[in-house]
C-alpha positions in Angstrom: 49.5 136.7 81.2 52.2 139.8 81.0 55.8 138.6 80.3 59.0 139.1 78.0 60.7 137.6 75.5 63.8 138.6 73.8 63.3 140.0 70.1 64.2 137.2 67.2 66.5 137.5 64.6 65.1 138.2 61.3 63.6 135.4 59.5 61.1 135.0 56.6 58.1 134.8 58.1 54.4 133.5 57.6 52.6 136.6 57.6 49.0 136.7 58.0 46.0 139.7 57.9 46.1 141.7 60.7 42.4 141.9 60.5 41.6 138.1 60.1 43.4 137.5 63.3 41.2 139.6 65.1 37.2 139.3 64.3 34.9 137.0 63.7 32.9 139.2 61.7 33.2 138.6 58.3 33.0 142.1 57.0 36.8 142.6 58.6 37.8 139.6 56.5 36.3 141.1 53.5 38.9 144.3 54.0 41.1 142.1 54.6 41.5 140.8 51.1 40.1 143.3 49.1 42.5 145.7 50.4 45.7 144.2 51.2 45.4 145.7 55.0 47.9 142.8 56.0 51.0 142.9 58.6 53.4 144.8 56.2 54.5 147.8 58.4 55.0 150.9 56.5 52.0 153.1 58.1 54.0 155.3 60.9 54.3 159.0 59.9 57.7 161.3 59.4 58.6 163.0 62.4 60.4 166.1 61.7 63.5 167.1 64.5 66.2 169.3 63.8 68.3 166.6 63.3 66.0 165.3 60.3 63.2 163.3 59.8 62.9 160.1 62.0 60.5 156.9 60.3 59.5 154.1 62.0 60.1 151.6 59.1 57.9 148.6 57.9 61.0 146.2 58.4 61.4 147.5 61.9 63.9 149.9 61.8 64.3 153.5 63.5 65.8 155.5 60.9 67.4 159.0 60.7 67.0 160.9 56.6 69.2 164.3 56.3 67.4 166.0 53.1 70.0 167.9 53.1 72.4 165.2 52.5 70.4 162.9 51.0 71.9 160.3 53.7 70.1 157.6 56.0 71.6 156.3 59.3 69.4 153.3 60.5 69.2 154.4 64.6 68.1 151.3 65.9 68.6 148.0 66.2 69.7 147.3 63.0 70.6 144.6 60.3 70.6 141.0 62.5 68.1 142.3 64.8 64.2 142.7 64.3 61.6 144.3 66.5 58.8 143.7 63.7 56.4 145.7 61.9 55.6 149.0 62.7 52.3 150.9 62.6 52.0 153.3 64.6 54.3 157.1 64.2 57.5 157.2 67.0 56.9 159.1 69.9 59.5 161.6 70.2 59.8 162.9 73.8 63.2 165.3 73.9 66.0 162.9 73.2 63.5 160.0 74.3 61.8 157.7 71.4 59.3 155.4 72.2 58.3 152.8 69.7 55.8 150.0 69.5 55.6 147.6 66.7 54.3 143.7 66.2 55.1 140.5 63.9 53.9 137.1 63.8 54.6 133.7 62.7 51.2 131.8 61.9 48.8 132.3 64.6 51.2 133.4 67.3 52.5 136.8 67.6 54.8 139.3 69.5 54.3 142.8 70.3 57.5 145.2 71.1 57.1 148.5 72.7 60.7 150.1 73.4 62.2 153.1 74.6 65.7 154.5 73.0 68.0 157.2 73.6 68.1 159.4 70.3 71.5 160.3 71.3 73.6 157.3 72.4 71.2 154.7 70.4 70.7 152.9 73.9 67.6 151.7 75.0 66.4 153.0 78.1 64.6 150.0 79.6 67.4 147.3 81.0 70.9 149.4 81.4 72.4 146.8 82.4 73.0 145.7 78.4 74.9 147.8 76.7 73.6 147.6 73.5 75.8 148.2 70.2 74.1 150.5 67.9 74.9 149.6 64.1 77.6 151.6 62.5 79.8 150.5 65.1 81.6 147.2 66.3 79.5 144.6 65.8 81.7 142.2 67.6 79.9 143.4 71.0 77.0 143.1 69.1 74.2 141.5 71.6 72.1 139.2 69.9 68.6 140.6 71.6 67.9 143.7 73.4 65.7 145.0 76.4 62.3 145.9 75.2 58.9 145.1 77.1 57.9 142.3 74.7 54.0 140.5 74.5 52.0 137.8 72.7 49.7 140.4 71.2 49.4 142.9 68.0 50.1 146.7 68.1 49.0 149.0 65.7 48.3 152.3 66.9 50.6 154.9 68.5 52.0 155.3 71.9 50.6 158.0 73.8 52.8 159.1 77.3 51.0 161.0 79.9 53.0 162.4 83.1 55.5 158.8 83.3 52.8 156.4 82.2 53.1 155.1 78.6 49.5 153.8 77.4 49.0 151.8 74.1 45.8 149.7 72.4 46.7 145.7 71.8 44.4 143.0 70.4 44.1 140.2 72.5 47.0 137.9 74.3 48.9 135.0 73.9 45.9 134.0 71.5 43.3 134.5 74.2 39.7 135.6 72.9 38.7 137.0 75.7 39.2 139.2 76.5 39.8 140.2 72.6 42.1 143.9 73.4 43.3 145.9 75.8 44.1 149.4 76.6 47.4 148.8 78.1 49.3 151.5 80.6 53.1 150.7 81.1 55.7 152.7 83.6 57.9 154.2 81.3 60.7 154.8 84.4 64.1 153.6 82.7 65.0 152.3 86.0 62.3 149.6 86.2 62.8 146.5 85.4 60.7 144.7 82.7 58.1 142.7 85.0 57.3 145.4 86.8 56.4 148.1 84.1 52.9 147.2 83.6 50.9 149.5 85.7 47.4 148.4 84.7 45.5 147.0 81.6 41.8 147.4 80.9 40.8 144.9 78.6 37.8 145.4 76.1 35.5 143.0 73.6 38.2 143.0 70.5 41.2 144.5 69.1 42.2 148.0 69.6 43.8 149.3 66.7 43.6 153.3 67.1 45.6 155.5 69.1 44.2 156.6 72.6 43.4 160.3 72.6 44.0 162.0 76.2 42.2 165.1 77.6 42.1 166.4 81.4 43.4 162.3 82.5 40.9 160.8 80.5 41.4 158.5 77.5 39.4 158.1 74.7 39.9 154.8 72.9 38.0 153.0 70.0 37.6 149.3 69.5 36.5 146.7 66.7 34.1 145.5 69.8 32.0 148.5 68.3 32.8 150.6 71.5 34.1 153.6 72.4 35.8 154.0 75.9 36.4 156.7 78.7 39.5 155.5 80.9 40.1 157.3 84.1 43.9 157.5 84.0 44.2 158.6 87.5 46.8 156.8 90.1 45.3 155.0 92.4 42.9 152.9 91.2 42.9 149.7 92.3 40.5 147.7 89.9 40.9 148.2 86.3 36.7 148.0 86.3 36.5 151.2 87.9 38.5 153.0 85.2 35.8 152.9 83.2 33.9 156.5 83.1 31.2 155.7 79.9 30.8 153.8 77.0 28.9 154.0 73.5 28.1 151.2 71.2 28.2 152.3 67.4 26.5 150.3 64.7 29.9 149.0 63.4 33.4 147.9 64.3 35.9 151.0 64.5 39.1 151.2 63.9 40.2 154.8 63.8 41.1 156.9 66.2 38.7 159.6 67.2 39.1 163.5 67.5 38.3 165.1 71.1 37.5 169.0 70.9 36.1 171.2 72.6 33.1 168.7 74.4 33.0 166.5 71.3 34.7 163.1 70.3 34.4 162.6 66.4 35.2 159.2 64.6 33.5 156.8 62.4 33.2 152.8 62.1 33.4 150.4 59.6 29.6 150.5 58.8 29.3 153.9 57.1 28.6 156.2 59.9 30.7 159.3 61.2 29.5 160.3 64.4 29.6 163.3 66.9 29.2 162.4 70.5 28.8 164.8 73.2 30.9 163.9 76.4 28.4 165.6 79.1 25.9 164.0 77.1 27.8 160.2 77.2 29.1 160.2 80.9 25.6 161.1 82.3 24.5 158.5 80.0 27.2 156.2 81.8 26.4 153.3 78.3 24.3 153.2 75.6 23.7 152.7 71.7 21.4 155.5 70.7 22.7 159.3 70.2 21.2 162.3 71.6 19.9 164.1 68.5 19.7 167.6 70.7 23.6 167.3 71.4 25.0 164.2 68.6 24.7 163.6 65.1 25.6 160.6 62.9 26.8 161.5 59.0 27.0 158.9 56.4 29.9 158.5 55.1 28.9 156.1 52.1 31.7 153.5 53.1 34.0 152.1 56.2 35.9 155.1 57.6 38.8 154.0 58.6 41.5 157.0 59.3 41.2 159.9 61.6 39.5 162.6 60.8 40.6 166.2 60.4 39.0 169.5 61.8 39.4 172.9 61.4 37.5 175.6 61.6 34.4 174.0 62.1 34.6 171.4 59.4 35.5 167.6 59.3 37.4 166.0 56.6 36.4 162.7 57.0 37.7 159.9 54.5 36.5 156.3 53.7 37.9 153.2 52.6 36.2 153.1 49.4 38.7 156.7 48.3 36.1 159.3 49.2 36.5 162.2 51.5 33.7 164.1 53.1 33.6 167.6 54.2 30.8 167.7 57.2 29.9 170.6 59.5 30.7 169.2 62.9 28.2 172.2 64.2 24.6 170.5 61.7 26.3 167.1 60.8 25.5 168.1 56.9 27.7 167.8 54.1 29.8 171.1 53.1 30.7 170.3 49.8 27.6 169.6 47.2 29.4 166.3 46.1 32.3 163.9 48.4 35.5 164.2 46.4 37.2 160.4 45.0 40.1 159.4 44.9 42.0 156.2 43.7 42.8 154.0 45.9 41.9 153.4 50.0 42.3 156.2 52.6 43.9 154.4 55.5 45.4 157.2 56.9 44.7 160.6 58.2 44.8 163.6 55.5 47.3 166.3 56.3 46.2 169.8 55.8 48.2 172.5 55.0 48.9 175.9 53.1 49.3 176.4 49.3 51.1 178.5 47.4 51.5 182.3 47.9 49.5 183.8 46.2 49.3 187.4 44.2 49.0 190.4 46.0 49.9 189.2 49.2 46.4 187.3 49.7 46.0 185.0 52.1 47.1 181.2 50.9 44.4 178.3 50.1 44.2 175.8 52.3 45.0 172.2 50.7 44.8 168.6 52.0 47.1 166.0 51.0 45.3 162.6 50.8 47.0 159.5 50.7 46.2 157.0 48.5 46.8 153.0 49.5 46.7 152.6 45.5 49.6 155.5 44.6 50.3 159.1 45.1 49.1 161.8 47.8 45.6 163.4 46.1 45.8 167.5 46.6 41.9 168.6 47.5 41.4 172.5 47.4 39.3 173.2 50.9 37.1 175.6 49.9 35.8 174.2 46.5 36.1 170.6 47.4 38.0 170.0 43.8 40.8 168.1 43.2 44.1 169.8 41.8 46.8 167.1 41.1 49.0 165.2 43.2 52.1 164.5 44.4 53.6 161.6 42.3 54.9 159.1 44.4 54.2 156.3 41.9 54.2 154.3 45.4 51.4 153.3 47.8 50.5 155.1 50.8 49.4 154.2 54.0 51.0 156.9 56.4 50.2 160.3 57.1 52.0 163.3 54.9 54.2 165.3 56.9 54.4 169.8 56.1 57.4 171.5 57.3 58.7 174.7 55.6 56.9 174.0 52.2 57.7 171.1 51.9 55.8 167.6 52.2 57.0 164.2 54.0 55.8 161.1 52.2 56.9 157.7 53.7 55.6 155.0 51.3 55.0 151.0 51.5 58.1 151.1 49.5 60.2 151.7 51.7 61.1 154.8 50.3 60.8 158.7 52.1 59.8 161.3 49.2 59.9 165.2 49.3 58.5 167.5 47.5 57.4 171.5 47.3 54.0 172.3 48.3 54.5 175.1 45.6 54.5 173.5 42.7 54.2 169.9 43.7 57.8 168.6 42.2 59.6 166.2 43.8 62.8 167.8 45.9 64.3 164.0 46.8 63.6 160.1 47.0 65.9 157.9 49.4 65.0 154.2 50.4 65.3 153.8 53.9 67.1 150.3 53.7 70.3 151.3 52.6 70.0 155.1 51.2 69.7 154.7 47.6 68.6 157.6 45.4 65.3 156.6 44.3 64.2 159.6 41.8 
């Protein structure tokens, strides 16, 4: 069931929804084509190093931006190589990047998940290619390089805990069942391929969010309507006995859920925000029903399909159809008197972050930059629940804004990375990411 395959060479290809592939539910379908969630790439995050700000590109590129000098340097693999879409943000581990991404043609697709040195633009996996990064001579160019490659889709990010690498797939090689798994790879550069899978524990359907890890445990989400707790302890011989608890929501989910203090917080694609209690769930052991002494359920008024964000008490929790929510995650009531809309769907996670300074020294609002899968990044004052403008990116949306030093990250399905001031909202810069151009 587990094997490799070299990456292709980029060709046109016969892309298909990333959701259709998956369920047999038909409200899936219905996102599907209403909102353009189809295998485009273009949702991973910024990540901001010293060295400048690394994208995981929707044409499968790792990418390097210098603001500074408004330059790109595509990192890896480059022009006549392509390791497919990519979703989920790069995990940046020291010099390390780890990178997962997905493409198919028709009904058969192949997932990538690799492992590069930021600093000679070598991946880590197979030493024994050397190969040539682009920039340099590409008459030693190899024509594939070593990555850990499956029939499957990936979507969400990489997580790494201790030397394991752990990621959510749907299902393989066109097997329904089962329909996803929560795979866990050895991330030791001196393995080979065929022996890096340490364990996978498969679920009901696809698993699209990001695994969230606390004290060994990890919390994933799945469009079987489930949410998991995976013991991620060595030494566990079958991949049953991982499982700690389960919950059954009402709906599919898709996001990835929030784990603080006790409490894991997502919602699913029937309306619902929820608050589960972990004491509460693993004495439980499975179940379908909440604990109304310990859990809560909010409605959301539509399919929630980013992460939420907390702080200070209160959830931000955004929907599909452009609202966003601001809920007590103490009561499970609504903060602001009315949700807040936007245009356009929220597919991912707000970013929240301070305003401008303000006279007298007092303390700074606290914003949060929405992004919209219709254009721009929506700016919501916290405390009044009003919107105050946006950051014009005239582009679609469907990553997470990035704050560093007063000033916002936007990667857009345009290919493009935008700046701007969190003071007064103009743009600083606009660069596409396939060959550098100015785009202001």
């Amino acid at each position: 069931m587990f094997f490799n395959r070299a990456p292709r060479r980029k060709a046109n290809k016969c892309s298909r929804s990333i959701v259709s592939a998956f369920l047999v539910i038909s409200l899936i379908a219905t996102i599907a084509c209403a909102g353009g969630l189809s295998p485009s790439g273009g949702w991973a995050a910024p990540v901001v190093t010293d060295d400048g700000i690394i994208i995981g590109d929707k044409d499968g590129d790792l990418v390097r931006v210098n603001p500074d000098t408004n330059s790109v340097t595509t990192l890896y693999p480059g022009a006549n190589l392509e390791l497919g879409k990519i979703y989920g943000t790069p995990l940046i581990i020291g010099d390390t990047v780890f990178l997962a991404s997905y493409d198919c043609r028709g009904n058969e697709c192949e997932a990538n998940v690799s492992s590069i040195d930021l600093t000679t633009r070598q991946p880590l996996w197979d030493r024994s290619k050397q190969y040539t990064p682009p920039g340099q001579d590409d008459t030693e160019r190899v024509d594939s390089v070593p990555e850990f490659n499956i029939e499957t889709e990936i979507v969400g990010r990489t997580v790494l805990v201790g030397d394991t690498l752990i990621f959510g797939t749907s299902e393989i090689g066109g097997e329904k069942d089962p329909g996803g798994y929560l795979f866990a790879l050895n991330s030791n550069p001196a393995l080979q391929d065929f022996s890096r899978v340490k364990w996978a524990f498969p679920t009901g359907d696809a698993v699209f969010s990001t695994p969230v890890v606390v004290d060994d445990v990890a919390y994933i989400t799945s469009l079987d309507r489930h949410v998991y707790a995976i013991d991620l302890a060595d030494g566990i011989t079958n991949v049953g006995d991982r499982l700690l608890w389960s919950f059954t929501m009402e709906g599919a989910i898709a996001a990835t859920p929030v784990v603080q203090d006790g409490k894991l917080y997502v919602g699913d694609l029937r309306n619902n925000f929820y608050s589960l209690d972990l004491s509460t769930r693993a004495r439980a052991v499975t179940g379908d029903t909440i604990n109304p002494s310990t859990e809560w359920k909010y409605d959301a008024n539509g399919w929630v399909w980013a992460e939420a964000v907390i702080e200070d008490g209160i959830a931000y929790v955004a929907n599909l159809g452009g609202e966003v929510h601001a809920v007590s995650i103490t009561t499970g009531q609504a903060i602001w008197s009315d949700s807040v809309k936007i245009e356009g769907q929220i597919v991912a996670a707000p970013t929240l972050y301070d305003g401008p300074q303000r006279p007298s020294g007092r303390a700074r609002d606290r914003l949060l930059a929405v992004p919209s899968g219709d254009q721009d990044v929506w700016v919501i004052d916290i405390a009044t629940g009003q919107e105050l403008g946006k950051f014009a990116t005239a582009s679609a949306v469907k990553s997470s804004p990035v704050v560093s030093e007063s000033v916002i990250y936007i990667h857009t399905l345009e290919r493009e990375l935008q700046w701007f001031s969190t003071n007064d909202r103009a743009r600083l810069g606009c660069l596409k990411l396939k060959n550098g151009e100015d785009c202001r």
